[in-house]
BASE-457561 format. One record per residue: x, y, z of N, C-alpha, C in turn; residue number from 1; residue in three letters. Coordinates in steps of 0.001 Angstrom, whole numbers. Example, Ala and Ser with C-alpha at 12.3 -4.5 7.8 and 13.67 -1.06 7.14 Angstrom:
BEGIN
{n.px 13190	n.py -5690	n.pz 7800	ca.px 12300	ca.py -4500	ca.pz 7800	c.px 13200	c.py -3300	c.pz 7800	nr 1	rest ALA} .
{n.px 12850	n.py -2250	n.pz 7080	ca.px 13670	ca.py -1060	ca.pz 7140	c.px 12900	c.py 30	c.pz 7870	nr 2	rest SER} .
This chain:
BEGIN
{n.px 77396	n.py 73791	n.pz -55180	ca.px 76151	ca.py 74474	ca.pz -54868	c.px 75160	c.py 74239	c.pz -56007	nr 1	rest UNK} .
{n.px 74188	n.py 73966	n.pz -55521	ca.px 73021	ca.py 73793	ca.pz -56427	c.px 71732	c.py 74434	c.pz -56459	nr 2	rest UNK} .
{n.px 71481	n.py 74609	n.pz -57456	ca.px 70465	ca.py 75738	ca.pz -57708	c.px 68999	c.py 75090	c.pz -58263	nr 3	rest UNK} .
{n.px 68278	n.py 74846	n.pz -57332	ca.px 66819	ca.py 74229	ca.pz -57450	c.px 65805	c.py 75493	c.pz -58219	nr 4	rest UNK} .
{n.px 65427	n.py 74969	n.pz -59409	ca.px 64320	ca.py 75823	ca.pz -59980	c.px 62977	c.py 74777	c.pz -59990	nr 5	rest UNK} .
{n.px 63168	n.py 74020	n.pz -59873	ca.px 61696	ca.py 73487	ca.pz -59843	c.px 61338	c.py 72748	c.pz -58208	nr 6	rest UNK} .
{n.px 60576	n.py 72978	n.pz -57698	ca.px 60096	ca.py 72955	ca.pz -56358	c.px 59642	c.py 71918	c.pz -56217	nr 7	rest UNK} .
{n.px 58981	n.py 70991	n.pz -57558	ca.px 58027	ca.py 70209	ca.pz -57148	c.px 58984	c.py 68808	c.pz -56447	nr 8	rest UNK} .
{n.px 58372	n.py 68223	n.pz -55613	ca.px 59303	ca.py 67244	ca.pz -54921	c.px 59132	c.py 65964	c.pz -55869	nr 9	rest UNK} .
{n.px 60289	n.py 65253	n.pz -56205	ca.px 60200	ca.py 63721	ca.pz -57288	c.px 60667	c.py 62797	c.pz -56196	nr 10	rest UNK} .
{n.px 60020	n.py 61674	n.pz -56619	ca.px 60128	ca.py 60283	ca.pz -56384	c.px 61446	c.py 60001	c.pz -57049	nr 11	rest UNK} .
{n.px 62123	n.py 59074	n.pz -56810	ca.px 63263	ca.py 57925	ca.pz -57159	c.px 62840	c.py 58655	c.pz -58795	nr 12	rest UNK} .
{n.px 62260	n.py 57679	n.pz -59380	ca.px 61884	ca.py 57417	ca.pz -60771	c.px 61656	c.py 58561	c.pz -61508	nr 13	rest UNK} .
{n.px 61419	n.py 59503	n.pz -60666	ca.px 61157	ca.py 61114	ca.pz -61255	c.px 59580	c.py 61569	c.pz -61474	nr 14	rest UNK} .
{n.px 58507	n.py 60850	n.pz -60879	ca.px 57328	ca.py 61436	ca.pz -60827	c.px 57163	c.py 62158	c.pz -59504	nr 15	rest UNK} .
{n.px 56306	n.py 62691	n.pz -60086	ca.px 55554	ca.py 63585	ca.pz -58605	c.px 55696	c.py 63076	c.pz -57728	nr 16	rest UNK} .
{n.px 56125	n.py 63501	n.pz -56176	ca.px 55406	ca.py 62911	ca.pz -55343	c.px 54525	c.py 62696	c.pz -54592	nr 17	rest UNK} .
{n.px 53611	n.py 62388	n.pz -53708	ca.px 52309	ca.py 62435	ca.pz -53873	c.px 52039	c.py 63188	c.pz -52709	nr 18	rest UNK} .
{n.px 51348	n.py 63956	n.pz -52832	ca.px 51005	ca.py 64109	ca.pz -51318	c.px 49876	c.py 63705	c.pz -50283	nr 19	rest UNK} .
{n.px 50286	n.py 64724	n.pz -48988	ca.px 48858	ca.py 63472	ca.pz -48142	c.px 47624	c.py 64307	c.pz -48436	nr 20	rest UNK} .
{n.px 46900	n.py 63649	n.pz -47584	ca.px 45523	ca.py 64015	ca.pz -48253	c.px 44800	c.py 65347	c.pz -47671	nr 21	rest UNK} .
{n.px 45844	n.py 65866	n.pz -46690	ca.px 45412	ca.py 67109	ca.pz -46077	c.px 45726	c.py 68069	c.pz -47069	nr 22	rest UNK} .
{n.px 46948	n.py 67688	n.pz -47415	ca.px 47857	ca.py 68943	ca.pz -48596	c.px 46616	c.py 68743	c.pz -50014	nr 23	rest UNK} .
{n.px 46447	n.py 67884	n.pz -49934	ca.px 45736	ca.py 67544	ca.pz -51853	c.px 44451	c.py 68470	c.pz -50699	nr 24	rest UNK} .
{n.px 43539	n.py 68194	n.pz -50166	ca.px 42264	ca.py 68878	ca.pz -49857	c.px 42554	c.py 70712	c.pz -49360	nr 25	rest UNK} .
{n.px 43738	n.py 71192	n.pz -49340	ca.px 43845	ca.py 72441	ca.pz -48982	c.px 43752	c.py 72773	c.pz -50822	nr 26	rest UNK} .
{n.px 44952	n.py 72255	n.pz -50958	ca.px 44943	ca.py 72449	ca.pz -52472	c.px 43899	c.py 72473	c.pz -53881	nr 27	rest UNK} .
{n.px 42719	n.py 71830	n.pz -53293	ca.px 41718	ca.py 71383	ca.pz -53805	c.px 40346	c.py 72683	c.pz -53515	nr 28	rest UNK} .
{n.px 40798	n.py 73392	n.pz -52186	ca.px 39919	ca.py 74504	ca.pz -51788	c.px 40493	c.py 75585	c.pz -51952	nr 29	rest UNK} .
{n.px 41848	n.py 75647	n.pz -52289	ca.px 42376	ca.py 76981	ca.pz -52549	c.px 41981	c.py 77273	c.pz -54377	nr 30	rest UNK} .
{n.px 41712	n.py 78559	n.pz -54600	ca.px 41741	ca.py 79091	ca.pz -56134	c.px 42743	c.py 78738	c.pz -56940	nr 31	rest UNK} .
{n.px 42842	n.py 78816	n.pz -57742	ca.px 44298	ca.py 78560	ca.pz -58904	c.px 45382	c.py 77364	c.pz -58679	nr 32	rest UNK} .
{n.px 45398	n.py 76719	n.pz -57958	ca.px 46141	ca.py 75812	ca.pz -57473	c.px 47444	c.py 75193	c.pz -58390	nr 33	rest UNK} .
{n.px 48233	n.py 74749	n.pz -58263	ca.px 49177	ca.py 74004	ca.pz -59102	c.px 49194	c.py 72480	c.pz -59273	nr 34	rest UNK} .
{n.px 48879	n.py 72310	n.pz -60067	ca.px 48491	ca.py 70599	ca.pz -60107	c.px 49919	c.py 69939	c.pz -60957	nr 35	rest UNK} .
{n.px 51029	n.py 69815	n.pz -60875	ca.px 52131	ca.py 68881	ca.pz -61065	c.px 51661	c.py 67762	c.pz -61254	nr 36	rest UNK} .
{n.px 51047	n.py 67123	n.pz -60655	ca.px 50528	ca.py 65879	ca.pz -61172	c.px 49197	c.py 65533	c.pz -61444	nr 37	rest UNK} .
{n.px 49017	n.py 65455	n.pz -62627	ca.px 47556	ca.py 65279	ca.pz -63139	c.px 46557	c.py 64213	c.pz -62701	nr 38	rest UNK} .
{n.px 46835	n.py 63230	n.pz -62461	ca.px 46422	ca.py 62278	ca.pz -61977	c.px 45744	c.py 62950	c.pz -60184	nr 39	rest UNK} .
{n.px 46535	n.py 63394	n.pz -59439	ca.px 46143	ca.py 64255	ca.pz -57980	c.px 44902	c.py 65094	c.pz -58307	nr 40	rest UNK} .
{n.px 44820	n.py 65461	n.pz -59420	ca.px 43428	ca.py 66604	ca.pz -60247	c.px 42693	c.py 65657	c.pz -60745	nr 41	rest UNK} .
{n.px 42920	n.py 64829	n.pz -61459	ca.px 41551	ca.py 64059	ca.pz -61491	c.px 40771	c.py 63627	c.pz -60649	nr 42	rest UNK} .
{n.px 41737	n.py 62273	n.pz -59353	ca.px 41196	ca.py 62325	ca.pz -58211	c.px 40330	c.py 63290	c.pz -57053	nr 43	rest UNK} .
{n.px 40713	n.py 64379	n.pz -57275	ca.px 39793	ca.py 65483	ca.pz -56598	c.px 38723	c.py 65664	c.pz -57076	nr 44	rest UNK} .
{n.px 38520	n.py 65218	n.pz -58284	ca.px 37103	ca.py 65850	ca.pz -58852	c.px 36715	c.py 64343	c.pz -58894	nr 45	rest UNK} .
{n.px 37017	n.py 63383	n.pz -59411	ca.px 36481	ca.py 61955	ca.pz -58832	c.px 35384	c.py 61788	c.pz -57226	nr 46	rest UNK} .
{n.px 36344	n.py 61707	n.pz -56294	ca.px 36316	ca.py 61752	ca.pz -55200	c.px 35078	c.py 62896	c.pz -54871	nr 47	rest UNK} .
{n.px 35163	n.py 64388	n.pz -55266	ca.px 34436	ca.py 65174	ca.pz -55150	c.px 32877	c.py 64615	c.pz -55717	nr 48	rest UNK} .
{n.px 33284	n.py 64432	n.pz -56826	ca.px 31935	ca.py 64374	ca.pz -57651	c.px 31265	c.py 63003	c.pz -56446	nr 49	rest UNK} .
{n.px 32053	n.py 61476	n.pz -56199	ca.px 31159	ca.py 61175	ca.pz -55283	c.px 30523	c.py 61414	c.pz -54160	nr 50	rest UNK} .
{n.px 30850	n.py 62657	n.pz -53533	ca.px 30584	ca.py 63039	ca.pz -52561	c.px 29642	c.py 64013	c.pz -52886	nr 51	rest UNK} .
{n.px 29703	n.py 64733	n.pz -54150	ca.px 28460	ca.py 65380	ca.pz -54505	c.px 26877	c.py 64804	c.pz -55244	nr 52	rest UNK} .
{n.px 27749	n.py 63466	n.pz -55895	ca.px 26206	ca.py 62560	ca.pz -55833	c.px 25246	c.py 62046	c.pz -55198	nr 53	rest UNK} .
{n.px 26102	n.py 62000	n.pz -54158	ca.px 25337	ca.py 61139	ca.pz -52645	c.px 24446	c.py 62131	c.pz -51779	nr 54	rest UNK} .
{n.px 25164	n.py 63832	n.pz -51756	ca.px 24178	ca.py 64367	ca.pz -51636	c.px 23397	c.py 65069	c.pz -52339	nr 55	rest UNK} .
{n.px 23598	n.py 65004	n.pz -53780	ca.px 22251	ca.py 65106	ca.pz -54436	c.px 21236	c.py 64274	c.pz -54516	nr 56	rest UNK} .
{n.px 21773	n.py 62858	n.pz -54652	ca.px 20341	ca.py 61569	ca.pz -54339	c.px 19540	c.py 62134	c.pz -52654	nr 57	rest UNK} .
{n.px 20287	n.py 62701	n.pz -51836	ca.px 19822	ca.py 63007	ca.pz -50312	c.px 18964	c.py 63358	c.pz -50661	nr 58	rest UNK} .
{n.px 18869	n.py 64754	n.pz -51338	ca.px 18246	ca.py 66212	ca.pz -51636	c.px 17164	c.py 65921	c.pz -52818	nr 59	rest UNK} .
{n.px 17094	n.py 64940	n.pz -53581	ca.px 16519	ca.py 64744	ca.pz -54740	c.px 15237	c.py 63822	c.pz -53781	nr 60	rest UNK} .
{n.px 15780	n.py 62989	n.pz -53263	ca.px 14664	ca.py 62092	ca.pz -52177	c.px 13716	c.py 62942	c.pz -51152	nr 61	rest UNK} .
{n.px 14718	n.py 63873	n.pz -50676	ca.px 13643	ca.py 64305	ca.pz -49561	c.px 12998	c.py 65487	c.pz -50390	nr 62	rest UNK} .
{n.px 13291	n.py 66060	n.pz -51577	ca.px 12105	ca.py 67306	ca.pz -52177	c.px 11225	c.py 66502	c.pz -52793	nr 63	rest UNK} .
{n.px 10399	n.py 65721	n.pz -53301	ca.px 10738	ca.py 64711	ca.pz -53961	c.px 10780	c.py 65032	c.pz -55049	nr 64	rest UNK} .
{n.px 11911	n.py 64617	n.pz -55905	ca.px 11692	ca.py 64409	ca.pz -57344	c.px 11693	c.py 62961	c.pz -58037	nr 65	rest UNK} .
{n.px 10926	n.py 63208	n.pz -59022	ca.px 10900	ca.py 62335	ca.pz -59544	c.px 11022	c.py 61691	c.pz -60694	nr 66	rest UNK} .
{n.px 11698	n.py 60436	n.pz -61568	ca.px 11765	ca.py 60652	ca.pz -63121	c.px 12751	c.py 61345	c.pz -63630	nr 67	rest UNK} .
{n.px 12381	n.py 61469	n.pz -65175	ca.px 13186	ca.py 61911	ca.pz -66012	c.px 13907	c.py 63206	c.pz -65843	nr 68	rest UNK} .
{n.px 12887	n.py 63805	n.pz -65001	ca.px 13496	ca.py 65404	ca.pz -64284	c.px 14765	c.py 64996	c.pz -63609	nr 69	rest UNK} .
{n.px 14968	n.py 64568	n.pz -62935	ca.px 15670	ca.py 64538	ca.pz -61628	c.px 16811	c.py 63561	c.pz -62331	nr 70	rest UNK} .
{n.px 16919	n.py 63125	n.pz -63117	ca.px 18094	ca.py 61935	ca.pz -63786	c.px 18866	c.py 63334	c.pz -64501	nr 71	rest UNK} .
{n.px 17780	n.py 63795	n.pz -65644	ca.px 18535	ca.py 65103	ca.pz -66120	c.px 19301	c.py 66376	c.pz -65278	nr 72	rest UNK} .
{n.px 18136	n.py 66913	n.pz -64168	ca.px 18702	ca.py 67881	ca.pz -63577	c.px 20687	c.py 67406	c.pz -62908	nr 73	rest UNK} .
{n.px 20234	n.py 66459	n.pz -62379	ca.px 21521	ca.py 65779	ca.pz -61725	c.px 22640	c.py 65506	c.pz -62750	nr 74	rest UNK} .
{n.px 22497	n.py 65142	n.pz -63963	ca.px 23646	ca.py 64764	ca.pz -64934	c.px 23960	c.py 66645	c.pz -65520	nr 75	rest UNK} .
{n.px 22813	n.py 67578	n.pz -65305	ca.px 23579	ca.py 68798	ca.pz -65709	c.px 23861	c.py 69258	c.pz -64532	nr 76	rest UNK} .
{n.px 23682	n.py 68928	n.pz -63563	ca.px 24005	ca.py 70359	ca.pz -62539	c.px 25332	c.py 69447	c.pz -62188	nr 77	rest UNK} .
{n.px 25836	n.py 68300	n.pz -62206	ca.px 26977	ca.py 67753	ca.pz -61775	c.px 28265	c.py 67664	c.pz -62836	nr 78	rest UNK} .
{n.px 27708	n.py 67947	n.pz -64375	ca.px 28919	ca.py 68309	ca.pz -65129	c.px 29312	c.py 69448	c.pz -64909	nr 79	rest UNK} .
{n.px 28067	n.py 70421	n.pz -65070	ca.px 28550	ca.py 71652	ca.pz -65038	c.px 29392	c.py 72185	c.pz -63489	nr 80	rest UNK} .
{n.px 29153	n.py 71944	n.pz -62725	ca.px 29938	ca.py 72073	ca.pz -61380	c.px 31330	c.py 71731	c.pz -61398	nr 81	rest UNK} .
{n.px 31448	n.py 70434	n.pz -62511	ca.px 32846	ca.py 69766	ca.pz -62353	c.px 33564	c.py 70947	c.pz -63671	nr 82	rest UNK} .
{n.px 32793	n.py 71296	n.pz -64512	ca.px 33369	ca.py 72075	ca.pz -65088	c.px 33766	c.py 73668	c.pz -64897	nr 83	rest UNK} .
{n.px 32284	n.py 74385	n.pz -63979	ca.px 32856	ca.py 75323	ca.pz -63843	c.px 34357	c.py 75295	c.pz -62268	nr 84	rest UNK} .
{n.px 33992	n.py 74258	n.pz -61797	ca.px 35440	ca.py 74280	ca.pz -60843	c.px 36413	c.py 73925	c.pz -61349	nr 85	rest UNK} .
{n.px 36812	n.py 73118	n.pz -62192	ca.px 37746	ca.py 72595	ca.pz -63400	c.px 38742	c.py 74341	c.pz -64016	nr 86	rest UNK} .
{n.px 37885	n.py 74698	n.pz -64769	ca.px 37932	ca.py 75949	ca.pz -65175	c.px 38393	c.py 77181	c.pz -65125	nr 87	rest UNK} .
{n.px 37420	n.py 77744	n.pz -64253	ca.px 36734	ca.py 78627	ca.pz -63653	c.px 37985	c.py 79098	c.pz -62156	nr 88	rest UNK} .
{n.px 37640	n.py 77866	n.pz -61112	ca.px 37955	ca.py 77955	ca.pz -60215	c.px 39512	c.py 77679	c.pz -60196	nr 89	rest UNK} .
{n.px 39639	n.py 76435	n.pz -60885	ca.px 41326	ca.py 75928	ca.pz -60173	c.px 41801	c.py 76739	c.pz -61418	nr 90	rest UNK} .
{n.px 41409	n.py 76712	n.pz -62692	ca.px 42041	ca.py 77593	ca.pz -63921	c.px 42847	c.py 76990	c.pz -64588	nr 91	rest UNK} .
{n.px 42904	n.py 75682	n.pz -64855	ca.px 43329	ca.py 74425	ca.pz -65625	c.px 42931	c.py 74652	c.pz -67141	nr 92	rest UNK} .
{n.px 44063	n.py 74176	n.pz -67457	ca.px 44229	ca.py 73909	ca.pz -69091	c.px 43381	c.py 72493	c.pz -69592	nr 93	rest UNK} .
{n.px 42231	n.py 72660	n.pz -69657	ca.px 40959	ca.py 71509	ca.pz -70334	c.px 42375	c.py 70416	c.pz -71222	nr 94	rest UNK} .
{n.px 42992	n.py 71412	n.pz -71759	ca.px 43974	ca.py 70646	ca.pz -73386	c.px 44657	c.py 69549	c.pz -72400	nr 95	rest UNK} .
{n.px 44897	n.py 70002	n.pz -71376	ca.px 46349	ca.py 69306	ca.pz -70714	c.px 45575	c.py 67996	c.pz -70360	nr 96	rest UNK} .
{n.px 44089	n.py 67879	n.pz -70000	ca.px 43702	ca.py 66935	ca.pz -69374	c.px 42861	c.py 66178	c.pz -70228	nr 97	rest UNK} .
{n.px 43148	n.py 66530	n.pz -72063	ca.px 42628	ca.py 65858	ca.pz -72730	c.px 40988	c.py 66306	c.pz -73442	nr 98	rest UNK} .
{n.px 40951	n.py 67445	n.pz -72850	ca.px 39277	ca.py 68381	ca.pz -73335	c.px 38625	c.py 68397	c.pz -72131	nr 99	rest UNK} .
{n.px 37228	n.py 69060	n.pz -72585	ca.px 36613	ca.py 69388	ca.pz -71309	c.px 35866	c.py 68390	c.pz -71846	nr 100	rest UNK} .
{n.px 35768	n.py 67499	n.pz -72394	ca.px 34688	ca.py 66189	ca.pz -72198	c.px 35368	c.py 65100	c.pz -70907	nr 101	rest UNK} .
{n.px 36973	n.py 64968	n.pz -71279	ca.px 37602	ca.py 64212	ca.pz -70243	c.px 37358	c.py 64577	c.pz -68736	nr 102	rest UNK} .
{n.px 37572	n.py 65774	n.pz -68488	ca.px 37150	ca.py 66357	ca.pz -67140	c.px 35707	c.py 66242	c.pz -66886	nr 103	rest UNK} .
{n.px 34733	n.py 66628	n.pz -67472	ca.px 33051	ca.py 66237	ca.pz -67433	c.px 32808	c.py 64535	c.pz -67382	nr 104	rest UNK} .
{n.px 33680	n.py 63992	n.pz -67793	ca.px 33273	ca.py 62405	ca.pz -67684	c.px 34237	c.py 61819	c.pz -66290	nr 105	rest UNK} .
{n.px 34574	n.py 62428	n.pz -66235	ca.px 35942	ca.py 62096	ca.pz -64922	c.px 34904	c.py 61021	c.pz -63797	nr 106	rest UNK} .
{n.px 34566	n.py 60115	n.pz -62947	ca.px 34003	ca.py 59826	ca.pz -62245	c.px 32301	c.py 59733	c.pz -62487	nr 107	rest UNK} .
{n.px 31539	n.py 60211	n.pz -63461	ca.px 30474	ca.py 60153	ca.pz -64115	c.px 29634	c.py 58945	c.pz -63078	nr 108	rest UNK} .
{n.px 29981	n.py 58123	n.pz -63830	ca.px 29210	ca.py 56839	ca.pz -64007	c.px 29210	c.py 56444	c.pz -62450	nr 109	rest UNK} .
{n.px 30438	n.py 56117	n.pz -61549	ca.px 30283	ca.py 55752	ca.pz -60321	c.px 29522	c.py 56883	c.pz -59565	nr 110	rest UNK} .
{n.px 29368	n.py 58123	n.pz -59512	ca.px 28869	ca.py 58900	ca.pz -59183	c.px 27594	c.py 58920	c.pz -59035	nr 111	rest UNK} .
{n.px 27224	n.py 58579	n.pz -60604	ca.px 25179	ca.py 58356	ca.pz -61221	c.px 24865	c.py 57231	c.pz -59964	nr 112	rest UNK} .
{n.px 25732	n.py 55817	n.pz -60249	ca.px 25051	ca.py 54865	ca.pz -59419	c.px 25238	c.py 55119	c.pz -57495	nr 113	rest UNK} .
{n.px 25868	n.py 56131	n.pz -57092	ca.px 25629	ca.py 56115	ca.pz -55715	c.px 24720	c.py 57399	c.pz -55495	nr 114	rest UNK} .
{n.px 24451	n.py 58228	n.pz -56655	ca.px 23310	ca.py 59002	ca.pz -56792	c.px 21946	c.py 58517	c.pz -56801	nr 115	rest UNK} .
{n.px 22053	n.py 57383	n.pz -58037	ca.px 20554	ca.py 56704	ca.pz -57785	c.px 20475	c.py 55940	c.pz -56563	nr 116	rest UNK} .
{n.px 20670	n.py 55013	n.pz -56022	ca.px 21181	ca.py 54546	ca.pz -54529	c.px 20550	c.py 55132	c.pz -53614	nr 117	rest UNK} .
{n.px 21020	n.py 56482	n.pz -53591	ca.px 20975	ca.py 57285	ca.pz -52133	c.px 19492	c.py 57910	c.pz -52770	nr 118	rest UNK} .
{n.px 19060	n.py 58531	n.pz -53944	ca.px 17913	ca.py 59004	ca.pz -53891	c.px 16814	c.py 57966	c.pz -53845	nr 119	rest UNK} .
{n.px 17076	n.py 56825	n.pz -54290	ca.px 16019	ca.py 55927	ca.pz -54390	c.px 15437	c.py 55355	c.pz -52818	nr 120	rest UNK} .
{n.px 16988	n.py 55548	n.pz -52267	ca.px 16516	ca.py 55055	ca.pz -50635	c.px 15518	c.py 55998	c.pz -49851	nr 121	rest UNK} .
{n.px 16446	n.py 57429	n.pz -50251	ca.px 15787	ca.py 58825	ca.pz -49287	c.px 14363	c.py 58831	c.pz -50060	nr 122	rest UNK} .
{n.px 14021	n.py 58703	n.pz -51638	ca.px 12941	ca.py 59080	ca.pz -51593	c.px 11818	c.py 57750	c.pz -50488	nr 123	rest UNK} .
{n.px 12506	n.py 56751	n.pz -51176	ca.px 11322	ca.py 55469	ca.pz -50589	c.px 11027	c.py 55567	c.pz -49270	nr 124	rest UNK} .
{n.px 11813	n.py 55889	n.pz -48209	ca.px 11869	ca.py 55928	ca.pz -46989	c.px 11395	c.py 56920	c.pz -46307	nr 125	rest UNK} .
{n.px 11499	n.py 58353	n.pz -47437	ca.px 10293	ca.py 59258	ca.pz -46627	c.px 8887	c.py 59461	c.pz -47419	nr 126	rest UNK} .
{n.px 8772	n.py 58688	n.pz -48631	ca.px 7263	ca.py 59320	ca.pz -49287	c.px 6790	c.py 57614	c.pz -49113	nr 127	rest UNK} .
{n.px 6873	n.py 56865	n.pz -48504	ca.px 6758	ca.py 55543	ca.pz -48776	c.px 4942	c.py 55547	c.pz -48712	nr 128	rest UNK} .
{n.px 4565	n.py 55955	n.pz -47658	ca.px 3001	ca.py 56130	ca.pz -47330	c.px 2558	c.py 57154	c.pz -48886	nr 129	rest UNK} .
{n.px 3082	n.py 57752	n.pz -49242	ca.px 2657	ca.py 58383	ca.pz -50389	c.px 2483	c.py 57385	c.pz -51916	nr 130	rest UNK} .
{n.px 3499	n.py 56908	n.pz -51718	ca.px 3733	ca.py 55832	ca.pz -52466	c.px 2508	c.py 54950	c.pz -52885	nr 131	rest UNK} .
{n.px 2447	n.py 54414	n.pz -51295	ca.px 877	ca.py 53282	ca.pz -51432	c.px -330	c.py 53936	c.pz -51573	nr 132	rest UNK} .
{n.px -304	n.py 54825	n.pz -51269	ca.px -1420	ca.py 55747	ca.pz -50972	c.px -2294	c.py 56045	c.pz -53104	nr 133	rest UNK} .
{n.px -1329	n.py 56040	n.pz -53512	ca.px -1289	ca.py 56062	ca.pz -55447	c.px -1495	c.py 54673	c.pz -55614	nr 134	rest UNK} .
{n.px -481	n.py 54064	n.pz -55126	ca.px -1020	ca.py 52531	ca.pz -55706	c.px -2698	c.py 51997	c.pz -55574	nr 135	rest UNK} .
{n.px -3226	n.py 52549	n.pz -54478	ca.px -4099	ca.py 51951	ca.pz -54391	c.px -5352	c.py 52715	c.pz -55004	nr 136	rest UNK} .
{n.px -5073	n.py 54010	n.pz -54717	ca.px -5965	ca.py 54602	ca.pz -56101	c.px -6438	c.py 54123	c.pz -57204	nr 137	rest UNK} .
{n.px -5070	n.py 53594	n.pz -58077	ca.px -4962	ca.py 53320	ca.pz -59099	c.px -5926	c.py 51967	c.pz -59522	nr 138	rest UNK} .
């Protein structure tokens, strides 16, 4: 008879095993969650964060913003989100994942460029007449 104290399910080799992507996205919306494998927690906030860039470029295009505002607002309102859910929400040990700079940089960069992307399209495509309308002022 054997007496299982640790729940988490291992692979052959003894890592985590992974789960599907329904279990990682329940897990990902529930509070406090258990993350066994660190790598499954990064990916969520990866993944997340691109899905939250794309609709901030949406939202940044159609209010319009423009410039240096809108590069800044977006690089703070998207760390801080990854941090206060990091945190806050799932209740993760920053140490375990290397600091809270590692978690704030997690997906960064691919994020920025499908942020600029999507705002550069949404803005051009709905202020476009606004657009020329300055140029020719000028």
């Amino acid at each position: 008879m054997s007496t299982r104290t640790n729940t988490i399910e291992r692979n052959s080799n003894g890592s985590p095993k992974s789960l599907n992507l329904s279990e990682i996205c329940s897990r990902a919306l529930k509070a406090n969650s258990e993350w066994p494998d660190k790598d499954e927690f990064l990916d969520v906030i990866y993944w997340a964060r691109q899905i939250f860039g794309i609709l901030l470029g949406i939202v940044w295009g159609i209010v319009p913003l423009k410039g240096f505002l809108g590069l800044v607002l977006f690089a703070g309102i998207s760390c801080g989100i990854v941090y206060i859910y990091s945190i806050n929400f799932q209740g993760i040990d920053e140490e375990a994942y290397g600091g809270a700079w590692e978690l704030v940089k997690e997906g960064f960069m691919t994020s920025f460029a499908g942020f600029l992307v999507t705002w550069i399209i949404f803005y051009t495509g709905l202020h476009y007449d606004t657009i020329m309308a300055e140029k020719e002022l000028s």
